[in-house]
C-alpha positions in Angstrom: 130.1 115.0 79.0 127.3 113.9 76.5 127.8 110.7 74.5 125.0 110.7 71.8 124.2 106.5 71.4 121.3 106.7 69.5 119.4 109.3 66.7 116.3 108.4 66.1 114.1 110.3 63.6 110.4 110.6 63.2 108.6 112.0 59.9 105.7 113.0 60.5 103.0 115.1 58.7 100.7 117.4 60.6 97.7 119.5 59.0 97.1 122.7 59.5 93.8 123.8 60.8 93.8 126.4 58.5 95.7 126.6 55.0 98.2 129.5 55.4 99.0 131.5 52.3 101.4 134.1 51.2 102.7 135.9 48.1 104.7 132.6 47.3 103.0 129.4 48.3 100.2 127.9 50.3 101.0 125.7 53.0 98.3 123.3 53.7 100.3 120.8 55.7 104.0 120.5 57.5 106.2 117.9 56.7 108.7 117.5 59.6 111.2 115.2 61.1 111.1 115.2 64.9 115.0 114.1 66.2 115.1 112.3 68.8 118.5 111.7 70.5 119.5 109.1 73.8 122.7 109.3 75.3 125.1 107.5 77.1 122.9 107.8 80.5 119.4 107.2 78.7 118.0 110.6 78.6 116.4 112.0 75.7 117.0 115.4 74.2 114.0 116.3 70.9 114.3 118.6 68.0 112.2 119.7 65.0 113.1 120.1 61.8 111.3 123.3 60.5 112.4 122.9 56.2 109.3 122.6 54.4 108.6 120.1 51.4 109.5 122.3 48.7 112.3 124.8 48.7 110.6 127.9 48.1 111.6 129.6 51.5 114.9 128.6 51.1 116.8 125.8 49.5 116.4 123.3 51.8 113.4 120.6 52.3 112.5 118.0 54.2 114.4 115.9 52.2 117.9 117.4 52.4 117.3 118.1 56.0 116.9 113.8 56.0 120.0 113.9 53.9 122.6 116.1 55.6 121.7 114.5 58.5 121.9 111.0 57.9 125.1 111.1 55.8 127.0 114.3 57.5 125.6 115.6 61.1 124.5 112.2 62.6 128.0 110.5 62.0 129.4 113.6 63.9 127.2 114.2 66.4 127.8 110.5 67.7 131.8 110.7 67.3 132.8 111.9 70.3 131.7 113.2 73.9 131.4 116.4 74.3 130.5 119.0 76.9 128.1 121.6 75.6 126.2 122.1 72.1 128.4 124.8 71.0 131.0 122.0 70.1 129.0 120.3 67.8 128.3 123.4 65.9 131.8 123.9 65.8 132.2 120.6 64.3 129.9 121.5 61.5 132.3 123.7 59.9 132.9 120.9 57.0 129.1 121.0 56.0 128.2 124.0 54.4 124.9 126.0 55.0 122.1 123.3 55.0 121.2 125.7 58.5 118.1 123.6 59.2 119.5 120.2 59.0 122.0 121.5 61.6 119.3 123.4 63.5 117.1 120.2 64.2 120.3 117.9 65.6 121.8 121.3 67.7 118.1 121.8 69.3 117.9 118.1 70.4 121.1 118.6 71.8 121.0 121.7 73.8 117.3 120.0 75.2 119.6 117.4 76.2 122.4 119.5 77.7 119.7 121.5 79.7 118.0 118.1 80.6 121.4 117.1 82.3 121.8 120.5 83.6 118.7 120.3 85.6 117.5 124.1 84.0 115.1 125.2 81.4 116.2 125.5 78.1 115.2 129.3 78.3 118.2 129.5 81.0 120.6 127.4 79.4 120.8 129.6 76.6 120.9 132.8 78.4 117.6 133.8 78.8 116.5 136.2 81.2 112.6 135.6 81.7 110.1 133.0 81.3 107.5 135.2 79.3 107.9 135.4 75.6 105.2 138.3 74.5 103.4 137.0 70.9 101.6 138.6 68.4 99.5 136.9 65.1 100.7 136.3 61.6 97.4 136.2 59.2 97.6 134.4 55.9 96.7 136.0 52.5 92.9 135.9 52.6 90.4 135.6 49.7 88.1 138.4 51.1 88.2 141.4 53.5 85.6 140.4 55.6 87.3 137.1 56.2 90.1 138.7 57.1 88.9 141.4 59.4 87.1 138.3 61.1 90.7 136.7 61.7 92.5 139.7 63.1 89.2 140.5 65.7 89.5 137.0 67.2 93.2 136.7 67.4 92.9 140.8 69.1 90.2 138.7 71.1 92.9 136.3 72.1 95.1 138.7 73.5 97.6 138.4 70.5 99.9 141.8 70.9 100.4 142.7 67.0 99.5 141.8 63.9 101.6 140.4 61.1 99.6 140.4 57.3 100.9 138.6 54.8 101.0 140.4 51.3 102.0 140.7 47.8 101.5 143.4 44.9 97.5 142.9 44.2 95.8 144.8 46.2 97.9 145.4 49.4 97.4 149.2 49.8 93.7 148.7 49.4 94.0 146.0 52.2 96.2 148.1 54.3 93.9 151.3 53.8 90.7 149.1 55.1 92.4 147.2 57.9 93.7 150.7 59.6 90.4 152.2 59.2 88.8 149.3 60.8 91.8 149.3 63.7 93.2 152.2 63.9 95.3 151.7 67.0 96.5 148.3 66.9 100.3 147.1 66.2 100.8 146.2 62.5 103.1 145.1 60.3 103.7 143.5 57.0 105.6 140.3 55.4 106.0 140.6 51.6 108.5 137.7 51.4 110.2 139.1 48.6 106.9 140.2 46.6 108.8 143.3 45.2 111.7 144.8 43.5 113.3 148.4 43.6 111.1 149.1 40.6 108.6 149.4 43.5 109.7 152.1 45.1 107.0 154.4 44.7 104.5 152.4 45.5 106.4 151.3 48.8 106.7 154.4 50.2 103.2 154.5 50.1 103.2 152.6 53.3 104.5 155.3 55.1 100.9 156.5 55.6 99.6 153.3 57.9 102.0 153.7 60.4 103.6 150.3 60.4 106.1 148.3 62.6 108.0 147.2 59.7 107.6 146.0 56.4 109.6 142.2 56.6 111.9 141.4 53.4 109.7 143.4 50.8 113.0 142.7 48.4 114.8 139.4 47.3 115.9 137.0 49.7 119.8 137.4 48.9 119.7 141.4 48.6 121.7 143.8 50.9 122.1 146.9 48.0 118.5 147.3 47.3 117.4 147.0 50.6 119.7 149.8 51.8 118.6 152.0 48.7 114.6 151.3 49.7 115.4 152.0 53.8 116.8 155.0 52.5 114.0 156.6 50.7 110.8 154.9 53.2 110.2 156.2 57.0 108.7 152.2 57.6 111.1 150.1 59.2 112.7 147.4 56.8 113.3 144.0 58.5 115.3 141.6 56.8 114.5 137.7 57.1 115.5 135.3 54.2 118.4 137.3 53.7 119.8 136.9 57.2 121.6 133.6 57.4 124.9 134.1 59.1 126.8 136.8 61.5 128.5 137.8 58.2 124.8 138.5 56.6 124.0 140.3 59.7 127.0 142.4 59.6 126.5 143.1 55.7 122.7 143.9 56.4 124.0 146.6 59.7 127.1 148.0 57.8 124.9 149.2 54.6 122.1 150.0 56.9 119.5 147.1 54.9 117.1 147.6 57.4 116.4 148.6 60.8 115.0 145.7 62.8 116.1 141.7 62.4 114.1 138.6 62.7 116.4 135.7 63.7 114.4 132.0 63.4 116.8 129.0 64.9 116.0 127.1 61.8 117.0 129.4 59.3 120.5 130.5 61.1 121.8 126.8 62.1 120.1 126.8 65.3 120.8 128.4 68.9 124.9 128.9 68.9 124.5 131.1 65.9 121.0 132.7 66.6 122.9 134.0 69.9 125.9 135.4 68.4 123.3 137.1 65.9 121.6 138.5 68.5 124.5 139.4 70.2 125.8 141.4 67.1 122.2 143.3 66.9 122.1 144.2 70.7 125.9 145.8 70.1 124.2 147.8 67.1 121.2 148.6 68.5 119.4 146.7 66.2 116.0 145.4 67.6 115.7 141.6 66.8 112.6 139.4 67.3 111.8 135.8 66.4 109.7 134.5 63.5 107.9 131.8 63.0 108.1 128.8 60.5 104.8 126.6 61.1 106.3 125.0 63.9 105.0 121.7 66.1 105.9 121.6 69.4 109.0 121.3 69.8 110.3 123.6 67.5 107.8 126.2 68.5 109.0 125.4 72.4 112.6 126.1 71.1 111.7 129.2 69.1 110.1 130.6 72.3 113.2 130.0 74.4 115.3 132.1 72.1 113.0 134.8 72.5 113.6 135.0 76.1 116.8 136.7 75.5 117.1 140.1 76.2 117.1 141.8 72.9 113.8 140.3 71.6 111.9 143.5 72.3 109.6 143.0 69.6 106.3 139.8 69.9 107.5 136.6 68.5 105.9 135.0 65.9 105.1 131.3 67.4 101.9 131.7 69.5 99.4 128.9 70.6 99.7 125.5 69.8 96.1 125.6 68.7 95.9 128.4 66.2 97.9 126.0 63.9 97.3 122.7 64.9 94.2 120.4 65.4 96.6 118.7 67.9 100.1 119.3 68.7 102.8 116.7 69.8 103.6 118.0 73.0 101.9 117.9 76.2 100.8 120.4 77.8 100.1 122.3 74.4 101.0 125.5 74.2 98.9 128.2 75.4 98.5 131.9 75.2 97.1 134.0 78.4 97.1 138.3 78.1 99.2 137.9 75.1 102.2 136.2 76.4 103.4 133.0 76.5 104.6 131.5 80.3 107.5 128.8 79.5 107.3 126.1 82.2 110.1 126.3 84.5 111.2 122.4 83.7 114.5 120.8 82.5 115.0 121.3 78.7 112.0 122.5 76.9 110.1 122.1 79.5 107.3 120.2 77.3 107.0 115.9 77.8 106.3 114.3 74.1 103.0 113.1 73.4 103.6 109.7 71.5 100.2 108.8 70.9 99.6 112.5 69.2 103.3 111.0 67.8 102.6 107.6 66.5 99.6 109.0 65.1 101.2 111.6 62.7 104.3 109.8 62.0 104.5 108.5 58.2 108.1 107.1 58.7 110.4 106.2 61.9 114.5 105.9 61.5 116.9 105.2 63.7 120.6 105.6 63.0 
């Protein structure tokens, strides 16, 4: 049983190396809360809250994730003993939504339950290897020679495919020079909701570059529109911002919204759900793969260890600590070797906490 004695949280703010753009904001930094929670034995279970400072991914922020969990999830996380994370999920069912809030507590806690379990957190949750293949997401870039510079050296990295961030300026320009300059490589394309059904036309335009997929071209609520563009384009449309719950999956597979589905622990309410969602899509024979959300260690550790699970046939977003991060919190950082990622086979996420790369982020430390 796991008695949960003591949440602690730490705010901290790390800077990107690079800024990272897309059609809707530029993220120059990530304001996080790392969890920390100690239970009745004295082991410590982490997790990352991945909500940025302003809700224009979703409608949550740093500062609702602080919120929900100080008033709501910490008071129920510390209630009672319980024997697995999948309990305090079903706890949650009096807090609506607020998915990364509930994320950040449920990943400290299953690091904890596989901590105590003596197993990887990759194996806790199901997973059947402990190599995760990655590929690149490149940010909105001022120039094409800049960018073309970007996707050589993550290609020189051994990233497996690309991911280009785009919106309605000049995108089938930018696709038309990027596949002449590589033709063979994996591509896709995240428009985060840069279009509407007025766009039709122009979408199926994409058709011609051979894509992947084309990630959430429509708004982040929409099933209809998305079933009416899948319809009329050969790309692949995989939905993201509109995938929240099983019941959005099953909307999304019954009208037939897109093809593929990118699950991200934060944006579901952390692993419990993301399995059942994945569960749902293997039944379906929907591919599913996992996104990224700028993470620091420990959430990109966590996001890794979901895609372990058998139907993550697609590369994962989260790659090396070190294309995002000057320094990460966790130690070893994590590293990329012939485009794949090696989880170590440890207890929990496998990674120890760096608290002097910690200490020196950390803008505010809490302890409920």
């Amino acid at each position: 049983m796991i008695q949960i004695e003591k949440i602690i949280l730490h705010r901290i703010n790390m800077p990107l190396r690079t800024p990272f753009k897309n059609s809707r904001k530029i993220v120059k930094e990530k304001d996080i809360f790392v969890i920390e929670l100690v239970d009745q034995d004295g082991l410590r279970g982490f997790g990352e809250s991945v909500a940025f400072h302003t809700p224009w991914y979703t409608e949550e922020t740093t500062n609702t994730v602080y919120t929900i969990i100080k008033e709501d999830l910490a008071p129920i996380a510390k209630l009672q003993p319980f024997d697995h994370p999948n309990t305090f999920i079903q706890k949650c069912e009096g807090v609506r939504r607020n998915h990364m809030a509930k994320a950040a507590i449920e990943g400290a806690i299953w690091d904890l339950y596989a901590k105590r379990e003596h197993v990887p957190l990759y194996r806790a949750i199901g997973g059947r290897t402990a190599q995760v293949s990655v590929g690149a997401a490149i940010g909105i870039k001022r120039d094409f020679p800049i960018l073309k510079q970007s996707i050589q050296t993550v290609l020189d990295q051994g990233y497996q495919r690309i991911k280009l961030k785009i919106n309605r300026e000049n995108d089938l320009t930018l696709l038309e020079k990027v596949r002449n300059s590589f033709p063979d490589i994996k591509l896709m394309v995240d428009a985060n909701s840069a279009y509407t059904l007025q766009d039709i036309e122009h979408l199926k335009s994409f058709d011609q570059f051979d894509l992947m997929m084309i990630e959430q071209p429509l708004a982040q609520d929409d099933f209809v529109d998305h079933a009416k563009l899948q319809e009329k384009i050969q790309t692949p449309i995989c939905l993201d911002e509109s995938i929240h719950t099983l019941s959005d999956a099953k909307t999304a597979i019954e009208l037939n919204s897109c093809k593929i589905i990118s699950i991200k622990l934060g944006r579901v309410g952390g692993f419990t759900n993301a399995i059942t969602i994945h569960d749902l899509c293997v039944a379906h024979h929907i591919p599913v793969w996992c996104g990224g959300m700028l993470e620091a260690g420990v959430g990109r550790a966590q996001s890794l260890a979901l895609a372990t699970l058998p139907g993550f046939t697609l590369p994962a977003d989260p790659g090396a600590s070190n294309r995002y991060w000057h320094q990460d919190i966790i130690t070893p950082e994590v590293e990329i070797e012939n485009g794949q990622i090696t989880l170590l086979d440890k207890p929990g996420i496998g990674y120890e906490i760096d608290h002097e790369a910690l200490a020196k982020f950390r803008i505010e430390k809490i302890v409920l």
